[in-house]
Jmol script that loads the backbone (N, CA, C; Angstrom):
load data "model"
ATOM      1  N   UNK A   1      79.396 104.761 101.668  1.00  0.00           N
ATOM      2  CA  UNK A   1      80.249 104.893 100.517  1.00  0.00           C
ATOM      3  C   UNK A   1      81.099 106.152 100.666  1.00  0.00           C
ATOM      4  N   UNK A   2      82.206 106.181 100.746  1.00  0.00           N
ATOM      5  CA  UNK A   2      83.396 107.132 100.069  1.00  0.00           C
ATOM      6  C   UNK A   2      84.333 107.001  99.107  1.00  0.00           C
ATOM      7  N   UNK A   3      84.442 108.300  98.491  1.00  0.00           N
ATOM      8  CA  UNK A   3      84.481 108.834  96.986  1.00  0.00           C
ATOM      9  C   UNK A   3      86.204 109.299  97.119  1.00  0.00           C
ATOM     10  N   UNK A   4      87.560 108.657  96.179  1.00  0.00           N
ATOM     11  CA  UNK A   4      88.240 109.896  95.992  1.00  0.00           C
ATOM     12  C   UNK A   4      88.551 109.488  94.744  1.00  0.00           C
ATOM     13  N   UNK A   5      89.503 110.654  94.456  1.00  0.00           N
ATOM     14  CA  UNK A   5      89.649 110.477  93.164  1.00  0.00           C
ATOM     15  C   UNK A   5      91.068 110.671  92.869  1.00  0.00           C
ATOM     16  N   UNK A   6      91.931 110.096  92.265  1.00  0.00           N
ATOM     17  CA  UNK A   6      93.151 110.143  91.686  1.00  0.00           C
ATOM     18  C   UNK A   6      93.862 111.431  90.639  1.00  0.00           C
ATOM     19  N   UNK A   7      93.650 112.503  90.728  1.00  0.00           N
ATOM     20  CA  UNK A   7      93.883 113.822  89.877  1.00  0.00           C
ATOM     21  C   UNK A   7      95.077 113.708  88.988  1.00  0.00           C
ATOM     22  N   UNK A   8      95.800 113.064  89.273  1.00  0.00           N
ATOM     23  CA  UNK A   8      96.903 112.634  88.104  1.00  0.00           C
ATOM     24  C   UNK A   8      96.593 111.623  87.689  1.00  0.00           C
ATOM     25  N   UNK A   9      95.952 110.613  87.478  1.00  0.00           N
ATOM     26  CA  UNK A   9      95.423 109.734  86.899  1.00  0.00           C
ATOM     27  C   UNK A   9      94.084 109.612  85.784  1.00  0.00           C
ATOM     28  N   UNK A  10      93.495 111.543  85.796  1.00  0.00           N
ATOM     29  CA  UNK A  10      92.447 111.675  85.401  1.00  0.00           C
ATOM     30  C   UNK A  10      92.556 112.225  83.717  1.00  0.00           C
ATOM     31  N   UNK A  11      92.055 112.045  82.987  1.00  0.00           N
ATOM     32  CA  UNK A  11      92.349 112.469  81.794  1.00  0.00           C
ATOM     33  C   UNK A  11      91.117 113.470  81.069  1.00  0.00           C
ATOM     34  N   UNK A  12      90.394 114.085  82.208  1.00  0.00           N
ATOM     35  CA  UNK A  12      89.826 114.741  81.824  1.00  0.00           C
ATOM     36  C   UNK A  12      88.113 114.931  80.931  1.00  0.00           C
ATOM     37  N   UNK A  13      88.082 113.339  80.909  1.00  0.00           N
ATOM     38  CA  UNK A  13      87.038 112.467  79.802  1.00  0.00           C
ATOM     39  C   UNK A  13      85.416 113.116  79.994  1.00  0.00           C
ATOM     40  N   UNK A  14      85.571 113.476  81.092  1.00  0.00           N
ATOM     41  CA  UNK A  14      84.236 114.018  82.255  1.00  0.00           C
ATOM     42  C   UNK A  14      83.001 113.207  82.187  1.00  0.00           C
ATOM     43  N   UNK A  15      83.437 111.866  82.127  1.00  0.00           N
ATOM     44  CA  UNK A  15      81.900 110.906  81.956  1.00  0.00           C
ATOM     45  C   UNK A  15      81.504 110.750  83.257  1.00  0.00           C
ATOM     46  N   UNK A  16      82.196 111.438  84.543  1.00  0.00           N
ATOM     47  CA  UNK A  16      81.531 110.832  85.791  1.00  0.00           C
ATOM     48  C   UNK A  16      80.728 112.176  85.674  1.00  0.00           C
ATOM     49  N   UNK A  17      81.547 113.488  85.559  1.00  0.00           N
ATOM     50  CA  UNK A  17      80.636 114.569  84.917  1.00  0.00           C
ATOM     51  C   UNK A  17      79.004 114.407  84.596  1.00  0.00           C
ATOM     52  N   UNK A  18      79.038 113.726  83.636  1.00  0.00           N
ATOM     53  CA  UNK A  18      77.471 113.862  82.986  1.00  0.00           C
ATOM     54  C   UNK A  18      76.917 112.528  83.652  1.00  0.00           C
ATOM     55  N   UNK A  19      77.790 111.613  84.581  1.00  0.00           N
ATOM     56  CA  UNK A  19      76.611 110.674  84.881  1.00  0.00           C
ATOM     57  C   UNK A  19      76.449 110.696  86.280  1.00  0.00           C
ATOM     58  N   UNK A  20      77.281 111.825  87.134  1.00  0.00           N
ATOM     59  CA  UNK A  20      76.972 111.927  88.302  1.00  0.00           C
ATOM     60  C   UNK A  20      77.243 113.533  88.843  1.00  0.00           C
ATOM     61  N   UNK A  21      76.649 114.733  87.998  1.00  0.00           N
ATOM     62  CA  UNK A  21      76.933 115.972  88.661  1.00  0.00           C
ATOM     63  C   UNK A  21      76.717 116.405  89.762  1.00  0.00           C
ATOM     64  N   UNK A  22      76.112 115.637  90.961  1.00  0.00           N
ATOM     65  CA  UNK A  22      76.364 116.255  91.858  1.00  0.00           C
ATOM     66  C   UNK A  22      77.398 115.825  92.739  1.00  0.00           C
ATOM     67  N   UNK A  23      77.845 115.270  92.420  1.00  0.00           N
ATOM     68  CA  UNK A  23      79.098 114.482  92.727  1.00  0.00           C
ATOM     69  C   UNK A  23      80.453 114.632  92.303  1.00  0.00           C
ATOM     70  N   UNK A  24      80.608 115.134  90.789  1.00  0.00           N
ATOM     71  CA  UNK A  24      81.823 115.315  90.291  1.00  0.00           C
ATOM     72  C   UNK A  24      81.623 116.660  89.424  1.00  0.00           C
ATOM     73  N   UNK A  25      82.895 117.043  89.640  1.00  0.00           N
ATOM     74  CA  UNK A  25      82.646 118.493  88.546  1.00  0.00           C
ATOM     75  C   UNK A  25      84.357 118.364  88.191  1.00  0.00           C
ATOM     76  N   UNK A  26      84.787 119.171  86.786  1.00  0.00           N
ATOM     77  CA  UNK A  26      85.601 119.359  86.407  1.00  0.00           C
ATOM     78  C   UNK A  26      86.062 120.918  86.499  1.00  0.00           C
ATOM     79  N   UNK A  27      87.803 120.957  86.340  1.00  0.00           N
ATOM     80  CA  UNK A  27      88.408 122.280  86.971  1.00  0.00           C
ATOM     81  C   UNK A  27      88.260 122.763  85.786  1.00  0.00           C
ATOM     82  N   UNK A  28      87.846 124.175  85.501  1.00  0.00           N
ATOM     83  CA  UNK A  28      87.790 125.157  84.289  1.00  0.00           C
ATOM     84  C   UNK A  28      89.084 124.681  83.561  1.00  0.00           C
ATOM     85  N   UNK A  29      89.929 125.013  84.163  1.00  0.00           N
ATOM     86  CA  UNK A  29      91.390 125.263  83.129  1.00  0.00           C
ATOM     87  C   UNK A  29      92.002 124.319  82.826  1.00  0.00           C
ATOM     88  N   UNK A  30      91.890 122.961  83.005  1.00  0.00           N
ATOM     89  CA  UNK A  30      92.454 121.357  82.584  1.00  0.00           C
ATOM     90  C   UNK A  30      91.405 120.381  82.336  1.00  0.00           C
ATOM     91  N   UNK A  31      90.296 120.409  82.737  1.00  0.00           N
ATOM     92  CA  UNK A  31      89.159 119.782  82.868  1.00  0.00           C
ATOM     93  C   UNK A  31      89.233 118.237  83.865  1.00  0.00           C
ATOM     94  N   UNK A  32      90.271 118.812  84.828  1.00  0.00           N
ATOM     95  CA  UNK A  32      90.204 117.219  85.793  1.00  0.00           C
ATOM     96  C   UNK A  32      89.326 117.378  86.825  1.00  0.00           C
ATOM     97  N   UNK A  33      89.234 116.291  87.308  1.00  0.00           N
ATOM     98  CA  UNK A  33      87.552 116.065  87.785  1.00  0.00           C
ATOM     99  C   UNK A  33      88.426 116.166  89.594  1.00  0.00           C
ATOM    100  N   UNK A  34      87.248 117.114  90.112  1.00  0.00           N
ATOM    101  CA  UNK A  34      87.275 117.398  91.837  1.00  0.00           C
ATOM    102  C   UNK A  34      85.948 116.802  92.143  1.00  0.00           C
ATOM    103  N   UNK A  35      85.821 116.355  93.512  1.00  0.00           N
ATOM    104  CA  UNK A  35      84.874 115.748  94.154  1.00  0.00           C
ATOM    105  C   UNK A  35      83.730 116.927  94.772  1.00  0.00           C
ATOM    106  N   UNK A  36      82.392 116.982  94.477  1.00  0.00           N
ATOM    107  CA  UNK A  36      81.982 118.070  95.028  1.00  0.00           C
ATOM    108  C   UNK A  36      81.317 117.046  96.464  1.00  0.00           C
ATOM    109  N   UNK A  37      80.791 115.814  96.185  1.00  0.00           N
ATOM    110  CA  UNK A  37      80.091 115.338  97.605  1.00  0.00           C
ATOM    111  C   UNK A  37      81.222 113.988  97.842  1.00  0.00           C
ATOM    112  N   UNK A  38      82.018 113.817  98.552  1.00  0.00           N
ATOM    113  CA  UNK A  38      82.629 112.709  98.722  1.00  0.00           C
ATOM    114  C   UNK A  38      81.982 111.141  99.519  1.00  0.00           C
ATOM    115  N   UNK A  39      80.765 112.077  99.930  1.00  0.00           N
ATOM    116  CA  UNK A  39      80.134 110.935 100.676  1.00  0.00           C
ATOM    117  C   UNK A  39      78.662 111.016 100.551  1.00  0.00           C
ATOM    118  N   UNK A  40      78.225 110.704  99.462  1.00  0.00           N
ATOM    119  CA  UNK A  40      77.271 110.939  98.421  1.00  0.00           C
ATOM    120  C   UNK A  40      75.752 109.801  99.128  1.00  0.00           C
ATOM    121  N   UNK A  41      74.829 110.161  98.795  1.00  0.00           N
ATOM    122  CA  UNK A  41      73.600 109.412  99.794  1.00  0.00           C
ATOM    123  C   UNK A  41      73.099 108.239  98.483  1.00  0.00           C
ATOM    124  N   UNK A  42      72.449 107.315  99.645  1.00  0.00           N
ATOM    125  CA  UNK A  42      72.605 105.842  98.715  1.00  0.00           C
ATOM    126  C   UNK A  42      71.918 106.265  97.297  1.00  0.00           C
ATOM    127  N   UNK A  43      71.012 107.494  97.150  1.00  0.00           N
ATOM    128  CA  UNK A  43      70.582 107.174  96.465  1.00  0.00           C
ATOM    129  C   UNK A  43      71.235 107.644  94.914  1.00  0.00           C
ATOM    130  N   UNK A  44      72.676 107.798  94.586  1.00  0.00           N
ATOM    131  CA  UNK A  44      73.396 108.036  94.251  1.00  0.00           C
ATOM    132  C   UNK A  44      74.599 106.977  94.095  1.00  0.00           C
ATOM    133  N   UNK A  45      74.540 106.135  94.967  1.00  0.00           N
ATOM    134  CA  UNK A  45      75.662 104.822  94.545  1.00  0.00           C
ATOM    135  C   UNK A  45      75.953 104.114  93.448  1.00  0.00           C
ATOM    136  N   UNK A  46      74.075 103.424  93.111  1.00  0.00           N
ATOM    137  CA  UNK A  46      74.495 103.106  91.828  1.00  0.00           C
ATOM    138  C   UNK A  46      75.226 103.828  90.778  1.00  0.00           C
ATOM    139  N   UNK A  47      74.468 105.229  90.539  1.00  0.00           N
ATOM    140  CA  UNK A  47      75.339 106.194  89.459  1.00  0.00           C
ATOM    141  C   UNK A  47      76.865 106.240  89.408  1.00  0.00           C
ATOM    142  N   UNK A  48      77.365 106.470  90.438  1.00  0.00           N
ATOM    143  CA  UNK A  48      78.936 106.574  90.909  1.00  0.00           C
ATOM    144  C   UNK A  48      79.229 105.470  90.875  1.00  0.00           C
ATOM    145  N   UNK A  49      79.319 104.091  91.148  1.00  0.00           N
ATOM    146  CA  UNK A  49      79.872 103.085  90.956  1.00  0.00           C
ATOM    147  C   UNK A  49      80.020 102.787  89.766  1.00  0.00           C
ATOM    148  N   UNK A  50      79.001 103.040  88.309  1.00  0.00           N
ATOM    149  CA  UNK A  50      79.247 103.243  87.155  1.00  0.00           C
ATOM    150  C   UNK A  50      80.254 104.136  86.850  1.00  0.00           C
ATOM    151  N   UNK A  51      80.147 105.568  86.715  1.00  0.00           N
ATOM    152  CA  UNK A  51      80.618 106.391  86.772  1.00  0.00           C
ATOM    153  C   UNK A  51      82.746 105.790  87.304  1.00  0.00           C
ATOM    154  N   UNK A  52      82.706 104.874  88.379  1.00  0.00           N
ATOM    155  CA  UNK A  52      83.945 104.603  88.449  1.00  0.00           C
ATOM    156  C   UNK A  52      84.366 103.482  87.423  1.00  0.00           C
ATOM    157  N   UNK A  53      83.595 102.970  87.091  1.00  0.00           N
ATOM    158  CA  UNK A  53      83.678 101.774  86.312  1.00  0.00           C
ATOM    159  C   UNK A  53      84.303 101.786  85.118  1.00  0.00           C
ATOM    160  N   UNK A  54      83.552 103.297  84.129  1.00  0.00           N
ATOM    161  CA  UNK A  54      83.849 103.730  82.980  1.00  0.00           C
ATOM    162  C   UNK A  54      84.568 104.641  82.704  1.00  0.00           C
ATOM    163  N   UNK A  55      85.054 105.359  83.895  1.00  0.00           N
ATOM    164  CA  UNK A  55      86.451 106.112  83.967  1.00  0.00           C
ATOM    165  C   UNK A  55      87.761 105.646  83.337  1.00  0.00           C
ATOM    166  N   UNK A  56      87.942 106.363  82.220  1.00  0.00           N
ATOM    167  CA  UNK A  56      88.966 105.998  81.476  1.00  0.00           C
ATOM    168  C   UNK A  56      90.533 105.767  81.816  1.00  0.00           C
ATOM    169  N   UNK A  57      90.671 106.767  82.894  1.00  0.00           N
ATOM    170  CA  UNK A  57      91.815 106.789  83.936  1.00  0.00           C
ATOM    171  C   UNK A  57      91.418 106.228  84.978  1.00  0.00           C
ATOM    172  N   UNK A  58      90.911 105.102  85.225  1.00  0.00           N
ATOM    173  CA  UNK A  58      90.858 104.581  86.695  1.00  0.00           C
ATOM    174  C   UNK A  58      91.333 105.565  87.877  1.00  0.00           C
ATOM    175  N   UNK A  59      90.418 106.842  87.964  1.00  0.00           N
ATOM    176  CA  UNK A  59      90.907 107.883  88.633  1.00  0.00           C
ATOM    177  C   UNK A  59      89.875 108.044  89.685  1.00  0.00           C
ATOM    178  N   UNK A  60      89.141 106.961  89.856  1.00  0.00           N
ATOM    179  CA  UNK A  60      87.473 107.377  90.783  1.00  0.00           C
ATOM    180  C   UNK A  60      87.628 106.021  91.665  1.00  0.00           C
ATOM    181  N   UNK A  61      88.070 106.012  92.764  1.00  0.00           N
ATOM    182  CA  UNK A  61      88.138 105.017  94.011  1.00  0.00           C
ATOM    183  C   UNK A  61      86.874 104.839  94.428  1.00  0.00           C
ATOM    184  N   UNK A  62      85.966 103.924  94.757  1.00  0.00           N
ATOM    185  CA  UNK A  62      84.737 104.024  95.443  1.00  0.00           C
ATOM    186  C   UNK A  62      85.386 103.047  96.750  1.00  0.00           C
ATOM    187  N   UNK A  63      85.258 103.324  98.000  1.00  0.00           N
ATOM    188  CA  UNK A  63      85.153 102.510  98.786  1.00  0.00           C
ATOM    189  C   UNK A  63      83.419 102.386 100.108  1.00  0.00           C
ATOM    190  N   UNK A  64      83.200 101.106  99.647  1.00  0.00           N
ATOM    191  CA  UNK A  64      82.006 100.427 100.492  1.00  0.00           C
ATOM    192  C   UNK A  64      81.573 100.499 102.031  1.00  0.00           C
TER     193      UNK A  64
END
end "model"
wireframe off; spacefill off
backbone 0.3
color backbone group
């Protein structure tokens, strides 16, 4: 699995935030979401594939 994410597309919502922190974190001063693991271990997929699902800005790409 690899992770990116769309930064102009992000609105800041931070639900991948609380459902996948080791994975996503938000920038202090706008609150858009940066990738901290882009290639995150299986045992973490399910979370992030949610996490892209419910992204309000379709801003979280998962590719398989």
């Amino acid at each position: 699995m690899k992770i990116t994410v769309d930064q102009n597309r992000c609105c800041g919502a931070g639900t991948c935030v609380l459902l996948a922190p080791d994975v996503f974190d938000q920038r202090e001063e706008d609150g858009i979401v940066f990738l901290l693991d882009e290639a995150p271990g299986n045992e973490l997929h399910d979370v992030v594939r949610e996490a892209a699902s419910v992204c309000p800005g379709a801003a979280i790409m998962v590719n398989e």
